[in-house]
C-alpha positions in Angstrom: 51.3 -13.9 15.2 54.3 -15.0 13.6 57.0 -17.3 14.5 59.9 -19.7 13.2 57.7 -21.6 11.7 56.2 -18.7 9.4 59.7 -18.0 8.4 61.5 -19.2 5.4 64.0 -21.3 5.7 67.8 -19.8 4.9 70.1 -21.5 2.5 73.3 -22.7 4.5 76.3 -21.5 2.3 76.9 -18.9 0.2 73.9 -17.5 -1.7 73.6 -18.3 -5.3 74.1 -14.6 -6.9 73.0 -15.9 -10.0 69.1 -16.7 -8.9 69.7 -15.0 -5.3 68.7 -17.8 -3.5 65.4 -18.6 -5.1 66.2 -22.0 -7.0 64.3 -20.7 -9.6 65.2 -18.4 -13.2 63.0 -17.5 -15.6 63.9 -19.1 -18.9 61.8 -18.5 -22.4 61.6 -19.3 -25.4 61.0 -17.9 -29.3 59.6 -20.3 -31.9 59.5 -18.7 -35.5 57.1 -21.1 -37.9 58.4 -21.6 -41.3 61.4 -22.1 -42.6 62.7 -19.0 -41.9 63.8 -18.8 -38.2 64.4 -14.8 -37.9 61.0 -13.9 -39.5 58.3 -12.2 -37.2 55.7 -12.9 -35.9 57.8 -15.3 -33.0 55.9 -17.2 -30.3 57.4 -17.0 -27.2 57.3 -19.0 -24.2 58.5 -18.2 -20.6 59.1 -20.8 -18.0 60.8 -20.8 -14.3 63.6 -23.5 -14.0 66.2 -25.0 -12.0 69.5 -22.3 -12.0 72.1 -23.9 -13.5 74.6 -22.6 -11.0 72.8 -23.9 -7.4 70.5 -27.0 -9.1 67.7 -25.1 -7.6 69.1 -25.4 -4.4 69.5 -21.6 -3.7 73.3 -22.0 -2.0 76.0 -21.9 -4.4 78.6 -24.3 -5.5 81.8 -24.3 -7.4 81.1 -27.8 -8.2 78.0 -27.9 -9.6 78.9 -24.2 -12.1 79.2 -25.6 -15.4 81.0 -22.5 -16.4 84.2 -23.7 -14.5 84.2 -27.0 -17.0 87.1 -25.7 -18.6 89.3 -24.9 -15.5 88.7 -28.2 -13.7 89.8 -30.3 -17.1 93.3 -31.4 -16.4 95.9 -29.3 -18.9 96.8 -31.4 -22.4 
């Protein structure tokens, strides 16, 4: 039997389309030993964080997107 309870809750606001909601992206990382960077073999590394674009809240803001740094400086 399931009920509200069982159900998760729903972001109020628009949904992130970046993580769709979830909070969470997957991130990873290479690390190349040696001080060459580009050779192979790489170690890699893949981790779930925050999106960047909701602060793992799953609803979107304009606020929070650093991508609109640059359009909320004032001009000069």
């Amino acid at each position: 039997m399931t009920g509200p309870a069982d159900e998760p809750e729903q972001p109020r606001g628009p949904q992130c389309q970046f993580c769709h909601g979830v909070g969470q992206v997957p991130r990873a990382w290479a690390y190349g030993p040696g001080p060459d960077p580009f050779r192979v073999p790489l170690e890699t590394l893949v981790r779930s964080g925050h999106c960047r674009f909701c602060r793992g809240t799953g609803v979107y803001e304009a606020s929070l997107d650093p991508t609109l740094d640059e359009l909320r400086r004032p001009p000069g």
